[in-house]
N, C-alpha and C positions, 0 to 999 in steps of 0.2 A: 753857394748852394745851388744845384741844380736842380730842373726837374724832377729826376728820376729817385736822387738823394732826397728830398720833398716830398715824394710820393710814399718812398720807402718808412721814412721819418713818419708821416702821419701814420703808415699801418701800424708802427708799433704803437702811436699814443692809443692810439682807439683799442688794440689788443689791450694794452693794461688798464685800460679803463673799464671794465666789460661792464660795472653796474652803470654806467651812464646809456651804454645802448639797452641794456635791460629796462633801463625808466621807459626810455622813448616808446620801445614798443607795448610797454602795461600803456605809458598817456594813449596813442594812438587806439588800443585794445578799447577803453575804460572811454575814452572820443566815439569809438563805433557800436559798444554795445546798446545805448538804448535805440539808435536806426536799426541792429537787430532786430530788438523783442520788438519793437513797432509793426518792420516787414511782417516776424513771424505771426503776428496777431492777424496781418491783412492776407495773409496767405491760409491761416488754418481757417480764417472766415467765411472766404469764399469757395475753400474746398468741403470743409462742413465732412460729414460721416459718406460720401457720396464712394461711388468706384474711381472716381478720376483721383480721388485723397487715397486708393490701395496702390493705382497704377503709380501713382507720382511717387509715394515708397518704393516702390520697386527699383525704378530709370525713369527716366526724361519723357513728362508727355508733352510734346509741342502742342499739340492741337490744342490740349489746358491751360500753356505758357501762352497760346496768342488771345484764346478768349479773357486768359486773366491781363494782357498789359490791356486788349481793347478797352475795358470797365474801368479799368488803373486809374487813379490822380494821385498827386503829388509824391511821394515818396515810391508808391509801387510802381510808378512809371520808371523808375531804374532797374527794375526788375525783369532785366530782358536774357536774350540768352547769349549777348555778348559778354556777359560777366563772369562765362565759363572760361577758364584755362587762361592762357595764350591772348585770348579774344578780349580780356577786360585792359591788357596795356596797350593793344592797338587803340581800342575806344580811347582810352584814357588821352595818348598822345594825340590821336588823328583829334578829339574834341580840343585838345587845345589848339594847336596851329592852326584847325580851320573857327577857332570863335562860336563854338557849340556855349551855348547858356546850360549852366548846372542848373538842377532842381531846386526849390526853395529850400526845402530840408537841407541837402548837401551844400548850398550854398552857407546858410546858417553851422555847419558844422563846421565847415572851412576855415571861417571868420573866426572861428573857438579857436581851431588849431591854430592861425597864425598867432592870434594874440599869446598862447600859451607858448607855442616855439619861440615869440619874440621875449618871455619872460626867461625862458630855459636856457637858450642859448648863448645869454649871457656865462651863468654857471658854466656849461658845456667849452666853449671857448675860453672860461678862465681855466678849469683845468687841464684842457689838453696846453694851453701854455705855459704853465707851472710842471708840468708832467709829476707830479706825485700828488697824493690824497691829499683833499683840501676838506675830507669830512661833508656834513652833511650840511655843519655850519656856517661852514666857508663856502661851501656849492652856491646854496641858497641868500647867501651874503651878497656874492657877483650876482647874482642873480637879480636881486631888488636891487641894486645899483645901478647895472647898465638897462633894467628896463626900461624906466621913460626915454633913455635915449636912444633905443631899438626901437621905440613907441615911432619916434619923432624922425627916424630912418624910415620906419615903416611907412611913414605916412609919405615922404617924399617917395618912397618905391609904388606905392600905392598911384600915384600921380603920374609915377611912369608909365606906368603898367596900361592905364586907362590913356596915352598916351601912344602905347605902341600896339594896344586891341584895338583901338577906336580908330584915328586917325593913319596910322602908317600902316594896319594891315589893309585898311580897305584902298591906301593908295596901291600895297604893290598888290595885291590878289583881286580888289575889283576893277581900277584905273589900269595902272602899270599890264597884267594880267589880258586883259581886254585890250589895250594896247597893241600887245605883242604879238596877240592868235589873232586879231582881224582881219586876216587875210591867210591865214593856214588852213589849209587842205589835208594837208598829215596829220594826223592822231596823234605818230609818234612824237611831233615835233611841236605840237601843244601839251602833251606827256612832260617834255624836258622844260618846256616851260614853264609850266605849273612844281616839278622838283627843284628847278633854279627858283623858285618865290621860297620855296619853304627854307630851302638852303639859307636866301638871305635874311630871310624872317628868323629863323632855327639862330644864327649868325646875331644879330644882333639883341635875343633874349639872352644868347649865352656871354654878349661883351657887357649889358647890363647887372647878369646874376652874379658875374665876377664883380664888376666894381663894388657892389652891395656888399658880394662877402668880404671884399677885403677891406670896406670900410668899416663893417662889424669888428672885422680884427683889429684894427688898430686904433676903433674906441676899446678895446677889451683890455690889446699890450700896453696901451700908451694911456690908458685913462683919460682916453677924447670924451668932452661933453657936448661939441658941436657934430650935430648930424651932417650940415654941409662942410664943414671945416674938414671931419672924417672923409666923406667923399672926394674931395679935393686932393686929400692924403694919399686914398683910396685909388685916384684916377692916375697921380703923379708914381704913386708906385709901380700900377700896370705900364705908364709908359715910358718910363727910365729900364724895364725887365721885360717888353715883347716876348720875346723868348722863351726866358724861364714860365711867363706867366702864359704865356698860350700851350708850353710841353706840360706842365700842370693840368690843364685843365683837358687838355688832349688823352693824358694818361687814366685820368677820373672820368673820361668820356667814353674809354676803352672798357674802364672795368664796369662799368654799367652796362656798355653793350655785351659784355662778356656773361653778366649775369643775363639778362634780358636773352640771351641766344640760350643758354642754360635750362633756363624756365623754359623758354618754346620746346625744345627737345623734351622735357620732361614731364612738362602739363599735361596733364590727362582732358581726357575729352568731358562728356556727360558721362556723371558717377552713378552705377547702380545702384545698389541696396548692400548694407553691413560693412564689410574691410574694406571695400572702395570708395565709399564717401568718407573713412575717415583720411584714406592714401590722400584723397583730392586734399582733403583739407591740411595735413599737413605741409603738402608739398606749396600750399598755395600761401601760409603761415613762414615756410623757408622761404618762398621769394620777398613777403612783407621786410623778415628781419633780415634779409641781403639788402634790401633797400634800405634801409635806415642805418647799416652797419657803409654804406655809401655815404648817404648824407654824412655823416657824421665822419666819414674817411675824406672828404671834399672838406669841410672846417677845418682838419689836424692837418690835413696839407697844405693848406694855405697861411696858415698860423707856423706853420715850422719853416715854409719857404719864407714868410716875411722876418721869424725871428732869426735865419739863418743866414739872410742877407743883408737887415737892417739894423737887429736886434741880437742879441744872443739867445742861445739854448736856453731855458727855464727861465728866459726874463718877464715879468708883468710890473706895470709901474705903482699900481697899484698893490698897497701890501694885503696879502691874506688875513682873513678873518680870523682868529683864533678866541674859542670859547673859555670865558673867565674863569678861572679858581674860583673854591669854594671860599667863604670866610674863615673858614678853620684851616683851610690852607695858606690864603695870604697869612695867616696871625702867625703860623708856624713860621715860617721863611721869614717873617719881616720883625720876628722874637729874636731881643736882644739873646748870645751865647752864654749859657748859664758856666760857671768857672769852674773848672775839672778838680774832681777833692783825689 
């Protein structure tokens, strides 16, 4: 199984699955909408019946967007005007590599999402391993099974996580970083310095996010109930397959920057009034379900590259769920044959 067969393999499981990416994006929707109506409530408050609430109908009044973050706490403090276009995935990446703290609100939201994706994704990765409908019954079957032990992942990735924010980015960005320009005079050459940290910072989130995933998978294929037991599966797999397992992740790294270039091209700027605040909105709703039609392309490829090297096609070790006959059905089938006259 190579890369690009792996890559290939995972577009079609997610194509025939489309009500699985349909959930993700209602969860995430149904995750955002009360931060919604909350904004909108702190936005129609401070505008009131006044003219800056006709202007701001109309187009973008910054002068109104800086007196409303000044007054802002907690949630309307996200309420900037990076979060037009273009501007909200640079925020989004540049806060993560440089260790930007989310708001409480957003924090709390986060904490929802993961725990719900660590329930989902069990389902989600039974059946793109099975590749055909496992029903609602069976979704949610994988589902409550592999949770506690995506819990029990989680919490070990969780320990990473605060291991590679905390300690190893302030070695290479405050230590290492300060190191290196102590003595540069060029801009430019404290420029490439500070790109080489992210490179390797960038570099060792993305050899963590693979071990996880592929530990996920083969508690999923293989019916692992050990979290670290998985990871060890999980580690020995990436390093028996460099290769395949780096052209994977290279390929998924592509098509993300493909959309991301996509979106830049096409994101509109500040929306005026009528068809162009809904153009914004849509287009901004296609980049959401490109992103999640990713995620969910990065699980099916990794599940077909491991079941097409370790495993076979449509294997899970564990059997599917299948929903019981009625009693008036088992009676029929399991009634003795009454004798032909």
């Amino acid at each position: 199984m190579t890369a690009f067969r792996a890559f290939r393999d995972g577009i079609g499981r997610v194509n025939h699955a489309p009500l699985v990416l349909a959930g993700m994006v209602l969860v995430t929707l149904l995750l955002a909408l009360p931060l919604s109506v909350a904004l909108r409530g702190m936005l129609e408050a401070h505008l009131g019946s006044s003219a800056a609430a006709e202007l701001a109908a109309e187009r973008a009044n910054y002068e109104w967007w800086e007196e409303f973050t000044a007054q802002a706490t907690g949630l309307g403090m996200t309420f900037t005007p990076s979060i037009i276009g273009f501007a909200a995935v640079l925020e989004n990446t540049g806060g993560l590599l440089d260790r930007q703290p989310l708001a409480a609100t957003i924090t709390g939201v986060t904490a929802a999402w993961l725990v719900i994706w660590s329930f989902l994704s069990g389902g989600i990765l039974d059946r793109y391993a099975r590749q055909r409908p496992t029903r609602s019954h069976g979704f949610f079957a994988a589902c409550g099974t592999h949770f506690w032990r995506f819990l029990r992942l989680g919490a070990v990735a969780g320990c990473v996580s605060l291991l590679l924010f905390g300690t190893i980015h302030e070695w290479i960005f405050d230590f290492g970083y300060a190191v290196l320009t102590a003595n540069v005079t060029v801009e430019r050459t404290a420029f490439a310095f500070r790109v080489g940290a992210y490179v390797v910072f960038s570099a060792l989130l993305a050899f963590f996010a693979l071990l996880f995933d592929f530990a996920r998978v083969r508690i999923v294929v293989e019916d692992r109930r050990s979290a670290l037991g998985s990871l060890l599966a999980g580690y020995r797999f990436m390093a028996s397959r460099p290769r395949q397992v780096c052209g994977l992740y290279l390929l998924n790294a592509a098509a993300f920057l493909t959309l991301m270039g996509t979106y830049r091209i096409v994101a509109p700027g500040a929306p005026g009034a009528g068809l162009q605040i809904w153009m914004v909105l849509a287009v901004g709703e296609a980049y959401i379900i490109g992103r999640h039609y990713l995620k969910l392309l990065v699980y099916a490829s990794e599940t077909a590259l491991f079941q097409g090297t370790l495993a076979h096609a449509q294997y899970a070790s564990a059997p599917v769920v299948v929903w019981p006959d009625s009693p008036a059905i088992e009676a029929i089938t399991s009634a003795e044959p009454s004798p032909i006259r």
